[in-house]
C-alpha positions in Angstrom: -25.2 4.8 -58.2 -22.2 5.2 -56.1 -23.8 7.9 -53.8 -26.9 5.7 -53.3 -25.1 2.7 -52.2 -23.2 4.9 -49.5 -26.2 6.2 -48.3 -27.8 2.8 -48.1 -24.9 1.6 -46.0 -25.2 4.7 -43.9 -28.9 3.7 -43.0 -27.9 0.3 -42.3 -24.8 1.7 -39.7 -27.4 3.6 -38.2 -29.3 1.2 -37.4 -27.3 -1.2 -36.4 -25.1 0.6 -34.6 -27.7 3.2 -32.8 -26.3 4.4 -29.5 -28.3 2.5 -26.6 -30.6 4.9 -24.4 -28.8 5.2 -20.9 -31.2 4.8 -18.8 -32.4 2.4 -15.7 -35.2 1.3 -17.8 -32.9 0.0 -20.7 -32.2 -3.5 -19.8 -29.3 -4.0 -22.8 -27.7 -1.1 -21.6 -27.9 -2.4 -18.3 -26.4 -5.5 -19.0 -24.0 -3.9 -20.9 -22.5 -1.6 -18.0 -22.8 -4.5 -15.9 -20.6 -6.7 -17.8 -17.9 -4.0 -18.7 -18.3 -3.0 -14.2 -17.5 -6.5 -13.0 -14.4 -6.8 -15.4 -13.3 -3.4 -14.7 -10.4 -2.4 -13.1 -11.8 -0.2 -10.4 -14.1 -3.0 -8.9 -10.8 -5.0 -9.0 -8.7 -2.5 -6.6 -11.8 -2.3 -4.1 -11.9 -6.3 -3.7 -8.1 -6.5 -3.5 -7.6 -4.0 -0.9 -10.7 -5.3 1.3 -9.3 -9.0 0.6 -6.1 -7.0 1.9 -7.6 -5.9 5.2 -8.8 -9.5 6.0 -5.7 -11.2 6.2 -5.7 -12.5 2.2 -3.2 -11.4 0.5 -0.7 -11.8 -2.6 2.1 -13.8 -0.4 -0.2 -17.0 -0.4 0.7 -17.3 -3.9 4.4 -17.3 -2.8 6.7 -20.3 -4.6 10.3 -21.3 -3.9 12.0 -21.1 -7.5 15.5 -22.0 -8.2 17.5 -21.4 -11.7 17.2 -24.8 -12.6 18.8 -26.8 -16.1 19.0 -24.5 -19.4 19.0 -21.2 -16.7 15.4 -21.0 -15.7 13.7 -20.2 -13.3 11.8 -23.5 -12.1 10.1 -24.5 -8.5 11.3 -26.5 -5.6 8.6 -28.0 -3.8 10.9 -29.5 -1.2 12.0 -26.7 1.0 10.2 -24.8 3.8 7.4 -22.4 2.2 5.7 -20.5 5.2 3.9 -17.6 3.8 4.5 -14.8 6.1 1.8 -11.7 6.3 2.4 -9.0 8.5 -0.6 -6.7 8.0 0.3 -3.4 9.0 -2.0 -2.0 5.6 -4.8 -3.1 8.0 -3.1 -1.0 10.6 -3.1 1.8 9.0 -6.5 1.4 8.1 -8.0 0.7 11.4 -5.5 3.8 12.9 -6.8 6.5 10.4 -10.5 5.5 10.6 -9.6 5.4 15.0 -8.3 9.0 14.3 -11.2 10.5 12.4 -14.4 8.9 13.8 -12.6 6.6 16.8 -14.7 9.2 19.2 -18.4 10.0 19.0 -19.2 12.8 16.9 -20.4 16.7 18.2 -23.6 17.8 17.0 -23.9 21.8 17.1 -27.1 23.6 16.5 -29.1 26.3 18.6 -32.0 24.0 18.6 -31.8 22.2 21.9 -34.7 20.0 20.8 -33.8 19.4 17.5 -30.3 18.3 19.3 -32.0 15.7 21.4 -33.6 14.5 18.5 -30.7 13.5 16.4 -29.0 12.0 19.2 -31.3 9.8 18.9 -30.4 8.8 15.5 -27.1 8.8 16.0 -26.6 6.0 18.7 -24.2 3.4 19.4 -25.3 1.1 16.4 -24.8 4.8 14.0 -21.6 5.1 15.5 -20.5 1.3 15.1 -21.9 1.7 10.8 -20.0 4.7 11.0 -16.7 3.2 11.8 -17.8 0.2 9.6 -17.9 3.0 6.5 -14.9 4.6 7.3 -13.1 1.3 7.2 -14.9 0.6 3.6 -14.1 4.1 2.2 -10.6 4.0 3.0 -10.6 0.3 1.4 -13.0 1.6 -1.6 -12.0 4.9 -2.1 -15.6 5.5 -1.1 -18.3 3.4 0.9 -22.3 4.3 1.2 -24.8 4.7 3.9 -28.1 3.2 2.4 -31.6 5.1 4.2 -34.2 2.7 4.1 -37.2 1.7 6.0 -38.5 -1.3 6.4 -41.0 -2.9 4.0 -43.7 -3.0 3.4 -45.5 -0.8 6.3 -44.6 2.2 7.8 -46.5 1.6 11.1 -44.3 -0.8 13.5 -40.9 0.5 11.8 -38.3 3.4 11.4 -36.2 4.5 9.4 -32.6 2.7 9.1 -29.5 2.8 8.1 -27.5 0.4 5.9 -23.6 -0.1 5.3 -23.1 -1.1 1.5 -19.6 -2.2 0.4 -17.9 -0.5 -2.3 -17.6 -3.2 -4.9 -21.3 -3.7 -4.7 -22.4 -0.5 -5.8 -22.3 1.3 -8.9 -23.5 5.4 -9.0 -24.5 6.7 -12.2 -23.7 10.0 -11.3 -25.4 13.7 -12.7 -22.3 15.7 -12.8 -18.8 14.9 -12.8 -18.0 16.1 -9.5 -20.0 13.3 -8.3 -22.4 14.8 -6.4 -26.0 14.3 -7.5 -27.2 10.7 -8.2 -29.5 9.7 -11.4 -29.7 5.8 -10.0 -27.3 3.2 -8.7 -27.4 -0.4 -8.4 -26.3 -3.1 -6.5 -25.0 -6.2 -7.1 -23.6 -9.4 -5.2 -24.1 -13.2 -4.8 -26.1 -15.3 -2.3 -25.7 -18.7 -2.2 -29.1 -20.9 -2.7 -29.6 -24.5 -2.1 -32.3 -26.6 -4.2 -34.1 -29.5 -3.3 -31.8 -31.6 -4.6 -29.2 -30.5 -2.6 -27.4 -28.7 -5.2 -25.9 -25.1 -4.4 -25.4 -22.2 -7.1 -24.5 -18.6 -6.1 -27.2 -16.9 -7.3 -25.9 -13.0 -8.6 -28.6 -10.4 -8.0 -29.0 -6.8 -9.1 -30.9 -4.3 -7.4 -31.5 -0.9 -9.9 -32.6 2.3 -7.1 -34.3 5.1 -8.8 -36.5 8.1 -7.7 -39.2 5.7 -8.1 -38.1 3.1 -6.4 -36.4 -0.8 -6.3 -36.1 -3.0 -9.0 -35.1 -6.6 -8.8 -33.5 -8.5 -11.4 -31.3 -12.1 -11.4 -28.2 -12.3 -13.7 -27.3 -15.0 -15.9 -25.3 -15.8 -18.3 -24.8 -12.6 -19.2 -28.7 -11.9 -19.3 -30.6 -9.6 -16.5 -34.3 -11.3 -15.6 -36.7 -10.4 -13.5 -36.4 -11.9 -9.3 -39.2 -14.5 -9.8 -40.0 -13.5 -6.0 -40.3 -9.6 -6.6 -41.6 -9.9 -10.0 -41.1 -7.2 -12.8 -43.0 -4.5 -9.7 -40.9 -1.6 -9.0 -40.9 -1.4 -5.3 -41.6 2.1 -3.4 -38.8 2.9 -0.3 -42.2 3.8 2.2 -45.8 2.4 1.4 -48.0 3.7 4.3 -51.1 1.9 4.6 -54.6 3.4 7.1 -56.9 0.8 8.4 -60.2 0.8 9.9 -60.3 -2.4 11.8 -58.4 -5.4 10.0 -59.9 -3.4 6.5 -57.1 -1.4 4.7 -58.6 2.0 4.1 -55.9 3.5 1.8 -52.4 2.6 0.7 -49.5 5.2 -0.6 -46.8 4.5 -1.8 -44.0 7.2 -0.8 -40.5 8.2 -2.5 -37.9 10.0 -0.4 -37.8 12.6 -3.3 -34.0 11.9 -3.2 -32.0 8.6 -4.3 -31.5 7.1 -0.7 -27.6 6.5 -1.3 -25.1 8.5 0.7 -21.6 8.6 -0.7 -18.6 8.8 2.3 -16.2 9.5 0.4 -11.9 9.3 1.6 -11.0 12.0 -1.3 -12.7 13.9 -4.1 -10.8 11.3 -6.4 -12.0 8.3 -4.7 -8.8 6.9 -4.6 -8.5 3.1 -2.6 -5.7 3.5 -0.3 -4.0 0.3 -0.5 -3.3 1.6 -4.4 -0.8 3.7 -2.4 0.8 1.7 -0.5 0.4 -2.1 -1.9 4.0 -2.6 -3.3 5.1 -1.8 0.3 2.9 -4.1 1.8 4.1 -6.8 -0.8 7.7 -6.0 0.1 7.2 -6.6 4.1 5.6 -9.7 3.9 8.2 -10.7 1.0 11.0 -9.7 3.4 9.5 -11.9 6.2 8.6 -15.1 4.5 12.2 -15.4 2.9 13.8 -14.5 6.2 11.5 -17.3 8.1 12.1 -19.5 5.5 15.6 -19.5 5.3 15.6 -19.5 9.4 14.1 -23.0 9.0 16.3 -24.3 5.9 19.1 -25.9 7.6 21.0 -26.7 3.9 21.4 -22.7 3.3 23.3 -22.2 6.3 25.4 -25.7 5.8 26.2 -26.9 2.6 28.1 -29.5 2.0 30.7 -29.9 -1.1 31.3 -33.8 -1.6 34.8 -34.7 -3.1 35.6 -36.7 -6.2 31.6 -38.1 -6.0 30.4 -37.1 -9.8 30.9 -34.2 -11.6 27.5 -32.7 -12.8 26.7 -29.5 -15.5 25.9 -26.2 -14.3 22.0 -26.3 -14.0 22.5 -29.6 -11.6 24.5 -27.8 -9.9 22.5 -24.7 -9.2 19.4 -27.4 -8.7 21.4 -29.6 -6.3 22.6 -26.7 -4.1 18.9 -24.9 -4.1 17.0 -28.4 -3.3 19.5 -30.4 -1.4 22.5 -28.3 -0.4 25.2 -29.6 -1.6 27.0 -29.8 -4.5 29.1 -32.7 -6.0 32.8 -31.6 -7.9 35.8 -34.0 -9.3 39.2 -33.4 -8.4 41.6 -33.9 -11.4 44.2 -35.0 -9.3 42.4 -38.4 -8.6 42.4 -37.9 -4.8 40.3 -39.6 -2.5 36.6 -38.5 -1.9 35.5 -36.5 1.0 32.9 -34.1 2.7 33.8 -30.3 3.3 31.2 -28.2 4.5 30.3 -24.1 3.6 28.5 -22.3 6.1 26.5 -19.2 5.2 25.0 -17.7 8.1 22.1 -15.4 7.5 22.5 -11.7 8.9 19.3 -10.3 10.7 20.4 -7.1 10.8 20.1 -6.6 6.8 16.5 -8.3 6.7 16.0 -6.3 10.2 17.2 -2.8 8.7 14.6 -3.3 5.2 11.6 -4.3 6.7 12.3 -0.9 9.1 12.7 0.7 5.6 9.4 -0.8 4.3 7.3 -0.3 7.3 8.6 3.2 7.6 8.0 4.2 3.9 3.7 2.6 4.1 3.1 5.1 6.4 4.8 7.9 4.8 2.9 7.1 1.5 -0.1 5.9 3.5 -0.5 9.1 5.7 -0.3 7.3 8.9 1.6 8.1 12.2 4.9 6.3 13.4 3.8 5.0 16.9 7.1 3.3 17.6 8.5 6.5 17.6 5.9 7.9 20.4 6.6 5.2 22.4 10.7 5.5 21.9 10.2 9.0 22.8 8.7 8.6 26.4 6.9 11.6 27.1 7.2 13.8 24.2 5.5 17.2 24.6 2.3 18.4 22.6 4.6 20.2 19.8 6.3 17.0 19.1 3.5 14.9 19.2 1.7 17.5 16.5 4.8 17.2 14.3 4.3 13.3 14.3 0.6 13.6 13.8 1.5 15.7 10.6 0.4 13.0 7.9 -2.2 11.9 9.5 -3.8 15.2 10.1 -3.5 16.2 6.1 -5.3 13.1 5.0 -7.7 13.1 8.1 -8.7 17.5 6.3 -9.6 16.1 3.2 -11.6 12.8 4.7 -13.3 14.8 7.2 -14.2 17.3 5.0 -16.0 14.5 2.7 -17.7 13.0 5.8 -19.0 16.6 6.6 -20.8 17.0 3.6 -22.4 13.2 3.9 -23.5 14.0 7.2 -25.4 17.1 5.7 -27.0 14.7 3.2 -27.4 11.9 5.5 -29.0 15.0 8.0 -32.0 15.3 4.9 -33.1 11.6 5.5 -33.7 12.1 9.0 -35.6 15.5 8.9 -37.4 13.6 6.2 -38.4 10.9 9.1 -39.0 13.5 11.7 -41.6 15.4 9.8 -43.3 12.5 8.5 -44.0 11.8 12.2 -45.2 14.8 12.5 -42.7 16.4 15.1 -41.5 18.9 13.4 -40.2 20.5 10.2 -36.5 20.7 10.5 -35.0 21.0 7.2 -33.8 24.1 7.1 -32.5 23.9 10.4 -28.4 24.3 10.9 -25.8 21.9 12.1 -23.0 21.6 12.2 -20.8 18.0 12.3 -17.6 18.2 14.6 -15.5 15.1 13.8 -13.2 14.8 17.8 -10.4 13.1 16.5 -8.5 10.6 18.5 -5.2 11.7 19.0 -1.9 11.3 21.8 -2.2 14.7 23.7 0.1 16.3 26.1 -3.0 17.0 28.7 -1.4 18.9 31.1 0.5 21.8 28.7 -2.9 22.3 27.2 -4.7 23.0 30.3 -2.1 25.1 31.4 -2.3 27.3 28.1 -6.4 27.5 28.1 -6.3 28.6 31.7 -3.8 31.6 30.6 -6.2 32.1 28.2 -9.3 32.7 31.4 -10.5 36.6 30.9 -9.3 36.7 27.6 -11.7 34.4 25.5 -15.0 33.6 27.1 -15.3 30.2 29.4 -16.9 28.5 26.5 -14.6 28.8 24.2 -11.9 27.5 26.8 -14.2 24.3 27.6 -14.5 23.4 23.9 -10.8 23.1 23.4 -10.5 20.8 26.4 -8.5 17.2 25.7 -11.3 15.3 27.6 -15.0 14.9 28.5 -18.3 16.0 26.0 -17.7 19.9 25.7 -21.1 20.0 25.1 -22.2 18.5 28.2 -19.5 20.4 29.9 -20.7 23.7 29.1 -24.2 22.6 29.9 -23.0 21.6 33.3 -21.0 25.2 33.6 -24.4 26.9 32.6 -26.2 25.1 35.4 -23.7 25.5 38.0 -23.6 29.3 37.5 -26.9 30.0 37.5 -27.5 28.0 40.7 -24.6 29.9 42.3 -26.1 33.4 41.0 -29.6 32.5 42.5 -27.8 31.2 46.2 -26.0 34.8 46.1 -29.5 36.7 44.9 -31.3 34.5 48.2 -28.4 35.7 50.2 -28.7 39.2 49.4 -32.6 39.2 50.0 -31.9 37.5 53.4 -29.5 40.2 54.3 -32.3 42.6 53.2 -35.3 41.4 55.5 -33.2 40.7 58.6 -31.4 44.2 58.5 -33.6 46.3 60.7 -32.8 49.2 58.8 -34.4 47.8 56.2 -37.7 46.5 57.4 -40.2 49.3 58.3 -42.4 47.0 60.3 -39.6 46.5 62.6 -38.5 50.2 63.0 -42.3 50.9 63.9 -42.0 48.3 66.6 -39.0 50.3 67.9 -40.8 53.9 67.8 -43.6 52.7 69.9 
């Protein structure tokens, strides 16, 4: 009896508790994932540091507290409260992403054509994404380029590329390295006003699979279909033929690869303000209670009234935090007076932390000490290198991340040139070279590439050059040599038909 009872409560555990399939299709799993992903902590970091690198930041919740009656802490709403913030986490964002893609990429392949090609792609709005990424992967931990064309025809369009933010996304990944996607979605609000005038921020969900888009509302806690899309999975390309105004034949096209390109700061995906937020914190800590006490006039006078009222110890610490002065009784029943107390406030101390603070965010941070460029006049290329140090180990990894987007971002576009029928480019080569933006000491490394002439080949020499496209350059080096080789070859066959010796039409003349 016993037995049969556990097994019937088995059954019923089973069933009730059956493990959800994980899939894009499952909408309770969905919802599920979705719920636990907005409360997570990850999506928290990402929207803290880019709330970080706009200006909003953990100071504006900043209060003047004093220990106040019993010994606690209590607020004092009538002294100066500026909230000082001194963003140099922005800095450091805005100097690594300057370092690593500040200056147009090098494309390098044999294929001249294929070259021209890409370039295309890769223009100034690519380059202005780009940097737009970079800023969101060092903020994220990672950021996405989305590949997309636009709907619902094929004909009058070509193929894009979209930034998505980091907190919007969510990749259900294949493998744990994270580098083959099964689907991702993403997610944010858009405001909508009804016709009432009423507005609600609408939150949407977009699920991208092989297939294609699907496009859901959530609410309370519920995914629905978008009444405007429908429960239709939309295709990334429909390509339509027409005869006329009459639609012949319509396809609808998958890329054959999730259209979501991961850049990606580290392999751990790490948001850099998670290394350097309690720094950040400190500096703008440092500078709001030195402003503020600038502007207090009662910290650096206070006065002591004489034989006034006597008064416990928490009035006493609330009277000289709110109003600067403080009130005692002399036992010796003299007359009441007014003695003052000036503090003053040293500089220096607040001067010589913040140094401290600012010093140690871009030690942690992986940044580069400008101030100390600048203090150094004209330092040479070996000391600039030695500054650049930091930098240059967190620029390795990041670049090495960025090279293996390119190479799936590269896919996409050979996609897009072979459906136009230009070629079939897929198994073509390239490679990405990242010119970082960095001080250089020009002249010493001239100097050591020309000592280098006859030894490595002219090339070589143009490619490490401080300046100018090396491409281009050698192009231009190609050109000019083989004009000057064909001026010398005309010169020589001058020579040849005006030298008598040489001409037997001439030396005929001469014998008759």
């Amino acid at each position: 009896m016993l037995n049969a009872i556990r097994k019937g409560v088995s059954w019923l555990d089973a069933k009730l508790n059956n493990p959800l399939e994980e899939t894009a299709n499952n909408l309770k799993w969905l919802e599920l994932e979705l719920e636990a992903w907005l409360n997570s902590k990850e999506r928290a970091d990402q929207i803290k540091a880019d709330m970080y690198y706009r200006d909003i930041q953990d100071i504006a919740k900043y209060k003047r507290m004093a220990i106040g009656e019993g010994g606690e802490l209590e607020e004092v709403k009538n002294l100066p409260n500026h909230k000082v913030i001194d963003n140099q986490y922005k800095r450091l964002v805005n100097q690594k992403v300057n370092h690593l893609v500040g200056k147009p990429f090098t494309v390098n392949t044999n294929n001249k054509t294929y070259v021209d090609m890409l370039n295309k792609y890769f223009n100034k709005k690519f380059m202005k994404t780009l940097k737009s990424v970079g800023k969101d992967a060092n903020n994220g931990g990672v950021s996405f380029f989305y590949s997309y064309y636009v709907a619902p025809y094929y004909d009058n369009n070509e193929l894009k590329f979209k930034r998505f933010k980091s907190y919007e996304i969510k990749v259900f990944w294949k493998d744990d390295e994270h580098n083959e996607i099964d689907f991702f979605w993403r997610y944010y609000r858009k405001p909508v006003r009804f016709s009432n005038g009423s507005v609600e921020d609408i939150q949407h969900l977009e699920v991208y699979t092989l297939e294609g888009v699907r496009y859901y509302i959530y609410k309370g806690g519920t995914l629905l279909y978008d009444k405007l899309k429908g429960a239709t999975t939309y295709s990334y390309l429909t390509y339509t033929s027409s005869v006329g105004n009459e639609v012949v034949e319509e396809q609808h096209l998958s890329f054959e690869r999730i259209p979501l390109i991961p850049f990606k700061v580290s392999d751990i995906e790490e948001p850099l303000l998670k290394r350097v937020k309690s720094l950040q914190d400190g500096i703008n800590t440092i500078t709001t209670v030195f402003t503020n006490n600038m502007l207090e006039d009662s910290r650096n006078t206070i006065l002591i009234i004489m034989n006034y009222d006597g008064e416990n110890l928490g009035e006493f610490r609330r009277n000289l935090s709110t109003y600067g002065a403080i009130k005692v009784r002399n036992t010796n029943e003299e007359k009441g007076g007014v003695d003052t107390l000036q503090i003053e406030v040293n500089a220096e101390n607040y001067k010589t932390i913040l140094e401290m603070f600012k010093k140690a965010l871009i030690q942690n941070g992986g940044g580069v000490d400008v101030t100390e460029l600048r203090a150094s006049g004209t330092p040479n290329q070996m000391n600039i290198q030695s500054m650049y140090y930091d930098i240059e180990l967190d620029t390795n990894d990041t670049e090495t991340e960025f090279q293996y987007s390119m190479e799936l971002l590269k896919w996409f576009i050979d996609f897009d040139i072979n459906y136009q029928g230009k070629g079939n480019f897929f198994d073509e080569k390239v490679e990405f070279i990242f010119n970082r933006d960095m001080l250089q000491d020009e002249t010493s490394i001239i100097d050591n590439l020309v000592k280098l002439k006859g030894i490595i080949s002219d090339e070589d020499i143009i490619k490490q050059l401080p300046f100018g496209d090396s491409q281009k350059l050698i192009e231009n080096m190609k050109k000019q040599k083989e004009e000057q080789r064909h001026e010398v070859l005309k010169e020589y066959a001058n020579a040849f038909v005006n030298n008598p010796q040489n001409n037997p039409q001439i030396n005929n003349e001469g014998d008759e």
